[in-house]
Residue, then its C-alpha position, 0 to 999 in steps of 0.5 A: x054098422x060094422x061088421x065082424x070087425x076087431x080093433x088089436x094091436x099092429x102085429x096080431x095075426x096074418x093075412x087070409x091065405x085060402x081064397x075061392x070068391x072075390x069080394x069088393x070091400x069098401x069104407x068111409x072115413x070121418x072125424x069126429x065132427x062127422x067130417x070126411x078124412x081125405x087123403x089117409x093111406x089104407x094099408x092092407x097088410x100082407x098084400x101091394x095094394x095099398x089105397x089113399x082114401x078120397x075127397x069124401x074120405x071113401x076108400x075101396x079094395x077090389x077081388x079080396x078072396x075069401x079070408x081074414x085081413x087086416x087094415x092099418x089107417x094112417x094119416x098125420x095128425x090123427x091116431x093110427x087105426x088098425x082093424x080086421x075082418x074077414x071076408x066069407x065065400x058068399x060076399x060079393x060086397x062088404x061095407x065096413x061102415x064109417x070109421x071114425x078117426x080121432x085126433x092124435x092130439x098130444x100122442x105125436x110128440x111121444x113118438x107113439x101110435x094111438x090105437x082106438x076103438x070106434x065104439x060104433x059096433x054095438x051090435x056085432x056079434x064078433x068074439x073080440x070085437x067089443x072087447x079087444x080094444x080094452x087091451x090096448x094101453x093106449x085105448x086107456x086114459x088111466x095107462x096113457x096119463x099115468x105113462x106120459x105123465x106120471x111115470x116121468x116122476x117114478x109112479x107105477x100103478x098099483x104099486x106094482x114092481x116091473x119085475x114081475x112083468x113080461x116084456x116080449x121082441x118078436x115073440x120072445x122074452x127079455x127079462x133077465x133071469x138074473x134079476x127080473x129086469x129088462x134093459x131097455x137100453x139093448x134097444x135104446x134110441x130105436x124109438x120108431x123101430x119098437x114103437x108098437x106096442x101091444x100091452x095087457x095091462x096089470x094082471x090081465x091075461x094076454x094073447x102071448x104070454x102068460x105074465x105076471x101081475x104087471x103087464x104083458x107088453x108085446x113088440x114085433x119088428x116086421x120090416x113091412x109093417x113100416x112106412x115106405x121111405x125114409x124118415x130123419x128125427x131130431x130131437x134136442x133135451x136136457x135130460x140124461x143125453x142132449x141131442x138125439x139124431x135117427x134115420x129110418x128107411x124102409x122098403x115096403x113089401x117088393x113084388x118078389x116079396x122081399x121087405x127090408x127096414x134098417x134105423x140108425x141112431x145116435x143120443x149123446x151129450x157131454x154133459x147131461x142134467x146131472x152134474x159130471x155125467x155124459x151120454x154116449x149112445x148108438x142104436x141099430x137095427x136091420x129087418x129082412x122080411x120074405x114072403x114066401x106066399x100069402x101063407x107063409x112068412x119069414x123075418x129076421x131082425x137084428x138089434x144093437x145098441x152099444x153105449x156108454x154113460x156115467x151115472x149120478x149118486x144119490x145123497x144125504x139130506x145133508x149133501x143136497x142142502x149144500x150143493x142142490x139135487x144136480x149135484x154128483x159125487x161120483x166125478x172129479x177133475x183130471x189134468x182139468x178136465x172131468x172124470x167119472x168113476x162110475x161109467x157103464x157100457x156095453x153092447x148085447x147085440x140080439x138076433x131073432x128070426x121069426x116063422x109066420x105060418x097061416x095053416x090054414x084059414x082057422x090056424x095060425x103058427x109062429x115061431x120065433x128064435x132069438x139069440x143075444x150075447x155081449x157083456x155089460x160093464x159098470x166101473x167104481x172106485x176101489x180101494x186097500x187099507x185106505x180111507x174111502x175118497x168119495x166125497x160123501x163119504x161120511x167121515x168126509x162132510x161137515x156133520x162128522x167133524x161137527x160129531x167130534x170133541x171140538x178140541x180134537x185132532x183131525x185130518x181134511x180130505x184136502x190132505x190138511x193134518x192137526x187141526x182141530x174138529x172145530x177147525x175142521x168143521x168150519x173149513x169142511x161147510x165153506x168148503x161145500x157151500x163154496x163148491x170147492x173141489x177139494x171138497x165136493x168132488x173127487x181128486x184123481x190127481x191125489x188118488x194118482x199121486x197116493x199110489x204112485x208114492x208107495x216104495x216097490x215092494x215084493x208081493x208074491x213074488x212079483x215086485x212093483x207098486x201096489x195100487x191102494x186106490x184103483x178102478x174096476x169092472x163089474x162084469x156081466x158076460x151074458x149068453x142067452x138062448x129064446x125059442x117060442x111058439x105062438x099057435x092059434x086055432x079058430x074054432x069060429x068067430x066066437x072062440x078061439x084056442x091059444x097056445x104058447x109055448x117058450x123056452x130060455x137057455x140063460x148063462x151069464x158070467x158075472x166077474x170084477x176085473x181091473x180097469x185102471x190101476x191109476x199109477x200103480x203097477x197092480x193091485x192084489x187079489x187079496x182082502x184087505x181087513x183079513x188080517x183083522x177078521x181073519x187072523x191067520x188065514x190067507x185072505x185071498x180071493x181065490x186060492x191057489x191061483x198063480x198070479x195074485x197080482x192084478x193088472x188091467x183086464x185081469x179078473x179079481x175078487x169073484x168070479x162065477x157064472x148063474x145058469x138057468x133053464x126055462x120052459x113055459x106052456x101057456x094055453x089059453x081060450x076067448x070065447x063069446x057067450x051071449x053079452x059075456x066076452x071070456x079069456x082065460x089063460x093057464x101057465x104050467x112052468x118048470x126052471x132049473x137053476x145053479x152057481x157055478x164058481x170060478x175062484x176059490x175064496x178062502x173062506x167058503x168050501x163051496x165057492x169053487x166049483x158047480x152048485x147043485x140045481x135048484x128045481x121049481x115047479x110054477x102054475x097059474x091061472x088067469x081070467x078076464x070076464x067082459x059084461x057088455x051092457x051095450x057097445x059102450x059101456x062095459x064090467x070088467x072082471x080080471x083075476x090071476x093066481x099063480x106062483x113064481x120061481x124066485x130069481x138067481x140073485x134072489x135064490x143065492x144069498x151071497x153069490x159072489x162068494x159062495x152057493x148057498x142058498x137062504x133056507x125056505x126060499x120059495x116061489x112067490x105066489x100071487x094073488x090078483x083080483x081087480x073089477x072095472x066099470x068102462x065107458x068107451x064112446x067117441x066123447x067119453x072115456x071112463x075106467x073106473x077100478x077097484x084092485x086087490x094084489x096079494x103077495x106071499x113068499x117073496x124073497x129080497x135080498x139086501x146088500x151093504x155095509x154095517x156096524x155093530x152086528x154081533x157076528x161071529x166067525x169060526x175056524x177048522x179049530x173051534x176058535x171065534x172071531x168077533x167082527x163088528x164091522x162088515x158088508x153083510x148080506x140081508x135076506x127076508x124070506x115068506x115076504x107077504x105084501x098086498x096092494x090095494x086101491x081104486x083107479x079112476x081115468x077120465x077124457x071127455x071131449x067138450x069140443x070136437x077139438x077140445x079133452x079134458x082128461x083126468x085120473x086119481x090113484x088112491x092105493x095102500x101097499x103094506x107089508x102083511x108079516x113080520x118075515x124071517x130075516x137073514x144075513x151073511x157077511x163076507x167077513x164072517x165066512x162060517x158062523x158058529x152055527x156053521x152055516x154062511x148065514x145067522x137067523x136074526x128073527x123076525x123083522x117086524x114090519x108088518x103093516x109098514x108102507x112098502x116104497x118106491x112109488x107114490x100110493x096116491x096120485x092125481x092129475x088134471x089136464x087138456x088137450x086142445x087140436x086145431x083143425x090147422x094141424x097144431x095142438x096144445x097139451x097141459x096136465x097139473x099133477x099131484x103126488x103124495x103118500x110117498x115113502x121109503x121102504x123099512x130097513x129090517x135089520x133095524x126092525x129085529x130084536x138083535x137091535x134092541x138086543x143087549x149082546x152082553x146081557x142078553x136083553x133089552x137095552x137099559x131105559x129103552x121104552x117103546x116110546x123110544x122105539x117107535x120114535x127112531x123106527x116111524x116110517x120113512x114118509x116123504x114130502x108130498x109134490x106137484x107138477x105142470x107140464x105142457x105139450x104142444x106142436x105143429x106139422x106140415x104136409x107139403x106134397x109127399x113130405x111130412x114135418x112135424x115138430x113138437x115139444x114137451x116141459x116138464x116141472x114147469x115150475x121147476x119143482x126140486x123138492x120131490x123125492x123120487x126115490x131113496x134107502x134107509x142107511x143101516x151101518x148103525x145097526x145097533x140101538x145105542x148107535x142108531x138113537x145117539x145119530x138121528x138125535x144129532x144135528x147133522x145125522x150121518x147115517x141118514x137116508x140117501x134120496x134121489x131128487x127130481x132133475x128139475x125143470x126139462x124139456x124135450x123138442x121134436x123134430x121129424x121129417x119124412x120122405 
């Protein structure tokens, strides 16, 4: 038997330090099948003696001094173990038993490490280890089936929004105060860098953070945690990018005790899956580790990753049924040769170093601090007292000549005048079912040939041609500041004592400047429909301003900076009382955050300047109950209640323009249960759960442009404007959702060789409340109210499907080893339930309102109504994908290759995800458009890419 032995995650706790007696400790390793496992390495962290176990798979380490240790087990094809124990002053010898390492079957080819439970300790009386491995996501059928296989098609499990995560490098978070987002791509292509990862998942508590109620994931970068060598991947898709190329060399530990790791990487592809899309990526890292002594530990890691990348459109039913789901709006040809409007880059390196401090043999402190700076730019067309040039603009397709009286006179956006609607009409579908460009893609050699015929002219005091068509920027300029500690005190092998404590600086300027002007010789800083909804005013962006003429680089239209300040203390205990493994985790947090405006903008008095502070104070509680039946066979209880501060983009109704904030915005609370019945043995894996997430005060915000609205602005006189036309922003406050359902993941293994793995996922996620509902527009500026801002009541959604996500999935597969170190892989998977998220403007009684009389619109029945608000529900789909691979040991080398197809069946019917087009945003309008044939103002989808696939191929050496 094993004994005092716990499964974690790599990067859990530090080498013993105190050491008084030498103890020889020893093991044996075999397969599944009960056979010896010759030849893995055995990797006794913290320490040069590194050992490769024997013909019969028997391993030693010699003189180990009183202490905790931890192992990690490595052999190609199978799942990397990672183990501790500790070594007491009395032991001379301390057998751990036999380890029994599984197959790695399919994980090679996702480039992850599978870290799992023995399942053979079912009588040790150590604290975590019969529980510790039910953290692990990979240890998890359900968490691996629905991350390789489902979320490749947008699924989340339980419906859960990743915003209300934590995901931690080196100790530290990464969310983004803005908006909850992580971006992955600070790290893009190191995939062998942050490949380890520890994951709470959903609301369970974790070791290092107090999180949310979607997973706790944890990532630590320690030079000397990686191979010794080096290690070339190349890799061949037709995803977003076509070729990956990295190169990975590590150290390992010297005798001085230096450690060094660095990665480079490269993903890129002229064109992508995407029509008009490219993909130009590198990534970077370096890792310099000191061992100042066994006790202490100090790292400092570096992490870049510019790119550059343009991105796809979502479109109409319409537009698809023309041009098929590859099909991109948002590119065009120039001189020839393919441009894209909307492009992102960037580059926001991160500096962390990170403090390993082993105290003593019962406590342990790190500390971790992290800086990150670099700006984030995403271009789009813009444009001044012109028509809109996108191609799916909807004045540009087929449907809206279709709209017209057939006798009218209408201009193509071929530059083509006097034809008739009905002329027009026919030439707009040859046009787009011929993939013409001159109708399916932008002209940039028109847009450049519009600006560069506009007559010089005279514009605040500077003469040349104003651009009516131009690029611009939006700009995040971010500068943020992480320090956490991570304290662990063991009161004795049954009980722990956690403490983590973090603290955020987070400053991000958020600007538009000028990127291309395309012809012209500047744009102005100037709102081009304020001399329609703002007579008389100056319609600038930024008042008393000297140069109100824009060229490249310039800022324009907003400029403002989001600060916010954060600190969080999350104490936590583990303990074991009798068949009852405890954890319960607390959070106390206080954040401050504010706007501070840069331009004046002519309408709003508190654009400029800094805004007040808005303060909140956050508390929570969680706790995980483990009822060990016996080794094997588990309950598990999680629970979570706690509340959250709302972010800044959530927070501030129209940031861009003004401070103002949407009146009882609060934190948002939640409320999470879930229980579990797990199997965990070499030949069955089960978890089997029912959940309850409730949600109450959230807040969304929402921003486009609509028509119909009944807004009204006021001047410094008393005097209205009516503004039927605006890009308006839509707050919902006291959001309440629950999400509820059952999970069920299963892998047997029939055959030593041979899993059969399967999972369903049966969820309802509602909206609970009719929430109150407000809007903005920066058209308006102050309503008669005199706020930013109008009350529209309630919108009814209440027990409306939320979106986003498929609430009922299911998959079916194999997996298949051979002993000749090749496997096969295939899962079938089904989705259904899927929906689109209500529109709440559509779902107010000023839409059913009759603005001159009052009341409800004449002959308007519920009938009526319930026929143009039914839920949005999507088609339901299924997918086969297949895995397989093959590797190699020659001598001290390792080949491995291995390849993925997803959607074999080429399946480009599925939605992944989509919004309900608001402009009409009146009854009348909105019923005469969903009756016609080709419906203008319908929902925008994205689509499944179709068929893909992804070929591995790595070498180390």
């Amino acid at each position: 038997m094993i004994k005092k032995l716990s499964l974690v995650s790599l990067f859990t706790l530090l080498p013993a330090s105190y050491y008084f007696a030498q103890t020889t400790v020893s093991a044996y390793l075999k397969d599944a099948e009960g056979k010896p496992v010759e030849r893995a390495e055995v990797d006794l962290k913290g320490n040069d003696n590194d050992v490769t176990a024997d013909k019969i798979g028997y391993f030693q380490f010699v003189d180990l001094k009183p202490g905790h240790y931890q192992i990690v087990i490595t052999k190609p094809n199978y799942e990397t173990k990672v183990m501790e124990f500790d070594v007491m002053d009395s032991e001379k010898k301390k057998d751990l038993g036999t380890i029994t390492l599984y197959s790695a079957l399919t994980s090679a080819d996702q480039g992850l490490a599978i870290i799992d439970s023995d399942g053979d300790d079912e009588d040790s009386n150590s604290g975590q280890a019969s529980t510790v491995g039910l953290l692990q996501s990979s240890q998890d059928i359900f968490s691996r089936i629905a991350a390789f296989d489902l979320g490749f098609y947008w699924f989340r499990p339980r419906g859960i929004d990743g915003r209300f995560g934590e995901t931690m490098l080196n100790g530290v978070s990464m969310i983004k105060s803005d908006n909850g987002n992580v971006d992955f791509g600070n790290w893009g292509g190191l995939n062998e860098i942050t490949r380890y990862p520890e994951i709470s998942s959903n609301h369970s508590p974790s070791e290092y953070a107090f999180g949310g109620n979607s997973s706790v994931v944890y990532k630590n970068t320690k030079a000397s945690e990686y191979r010794k060598g080096f290690q070339f991947t190349q890799s061949l898709t037709n995803r977003n990018y076509r070729n990956r190329t990295s190169l990975r060399y590590s150290s390992g530990m010297s005798k001085s005790g230096w450690a060094f790791t660095a990665m480079g990487a490269r993903r890129w592809a002229k064109e992508g899956i995407q029509e008009g899309t490219f993909y130009d990526a590198y990534g970077a890292y370096l890792g310099i580790e000191k061992k100042f002594n066994d006790k202490h530990t100090m790292t400092f890691n570096f992490i870049g990753a510019p790119y550059r990348r343009s991105t796809a459109s979502p479109s109409t039913q319409e537009v698809y049924n023309y041009r098929g789901v590859h099909y991109n709006s948002y590119w065009g040809y120039q001189d020839g040769e393919q441009r894209s409007e909307r492009v992102r880059k960037g580059f926001q390196p991160i500096f962390q170093i990170q403090d390993f401090w082993k105290i003593n043999k019962n406590n342990t402190l790190w500390t971790s601090v992290s800086y990150q700076f670099g700006k984030d730019k995403g271009s789009r067309l813009d444009w001044q007292n012109v028509q809109n040039p996108s191609p799916t603009y909807y004045r540009n397709l087929p449907s809206y000549y279709d709209s017209l009286d057939p006798n009218a006179s209408v201009t193509l956006p071929t530059g083509v005048t006097g034809t008739t609607a009905q002329q027009a009409f026919q030439a707009a579908m040859n046009g787009w079912t011929s993939n013409d460009p001159n109708f399916t893609q932008l002209n940039w050699d028109r847009l450049y040939q519009r600006n560069m015929q506009q007559p010089a002219g005279t514009y605040y005091g500077q003469t040349g041609k104003r651009a009516l068509y131009y690029l611009v920027n939006d700009v995040s300029d971010d500068k943020i500041w992480n320090a956490s500690t991570h304290f662990v005190h063991n009161f004795n092998d049954n009980t722990k004592f956690l403490l983590n404590v973090s603290y955020q600086n987070y400053r991000s300027e958020q600007y538009r400047e000028v990127n291309d002007l395309l012809g012209a010789d500047f744009v102005l800083n100037r709102d081009p429909f304020a001399a329609t909804n703002q007579p008389g005013k100056s319609g600038l962006y930024n008042q008393g301003e000297e140069n109100v003429t824009k060229k490249v680089g310039d800022k324009m239209t907003y400029d403002y900076i989001f600060r916010r300040q954060e600190v969080k203390v999350n104490p936590g205990v583990r303990f074991t009382a009798g068949a009852f493994d405890v954890f319960v985790s607390a959070l106390a947090g206080y954040s401050s955050s504010n706007r501070e405006g840069l331009f004046n903008h002519y309408l709003y008095k508190d654009s400029y300047g800094k805004g007040m502070d808005y303060n909140y104070w956050n508390y929570g509680l969680k706790g995980q109950i483990v009822y060990r039946l016996n080794g094997r066979n588990f309950f598990v209880y999680n629970g979570a209640y706690y509340n959250q501060a709302p972010y800044l983009e959530d927070l501030f109704v129209n940031p861009r323009v003004n401070g103002s904030v949407a009146p009882n915005v609060k934190s948002m609370t939640v409320n999470a249960n879930d229980l579990s019945y797990v199997i965990s043995s070499p030949f069955l894996k089960l978890r089997l759960t029912g959940y309850l997430v409730d949600t109450d005060n959230e807040t969304t915000v929402q921003r486009f442009f609509a028509d119909g609205i009944p807004l009204n602005s006021v001047d410094a006189d008393g005097n209205q404007t009516n503004v039927q036309s605006a890009f308006v922003s839509q707050v919902m406050t006291d959001v309440k959702k629950r999400n509820m359902g059952v999970e069920l993941g299963v892998d047997v293994k029939v055959l030593p060789t041979l899993s059969l793995q399967g999972l369903a996922s049966i969820g309802q996620y509602t909206y609970k409340n009719d929430p109150k509902t407000y809007f903005a527009s920066d058209a308006v500026g102050v309503f008669a109210n005199g706020l930013p801002y109008v009350d529209l009541g309630k919108a009814y959604i209440n027990n409306y499907r939320q979106g986003g996500t498929p609430q009922q999935a299911y998959s079916v597969g194999f997996r298949y080893n051979n002993p000749k170190y090749w496997w096969v892989g295939a899962n079938w998977n089904y989705f259904d339930e899927n929906y689109l998220d209500p529109a709440a403007l559509v779902r107010t009684e000023s839409f059913v309102q009759n603005n001159v009389t009052g009341t409800p619109y004449y002959g308007l029945t519920d009938s009526d109504l319930r026929k143009v608000l039914q839920p949005n529900k999507l088609p339901s789909s299924f997918f086969l994908n297949a895995n397989a691979g093959k590797s190699w040991v020659i001598g001290k080398y390792y080949v491995l290759i291995s390849a993925t197809v997803n959607n074999i069946l080429n399946n480009r019917k599925y939605i992944t995800g989509g919004f309900e087009q608001t402009r009409n945003a009146v009854y009348p309008t909105f019923s005469q458009d969903l009756n016609r044939e080709y419906t203008l103002f319908a929902p925008k989808y994205w689509y499944t890419q179709g068929r893909s696939y992804f070929v591995n191929l790595q070498f180390r050496f």
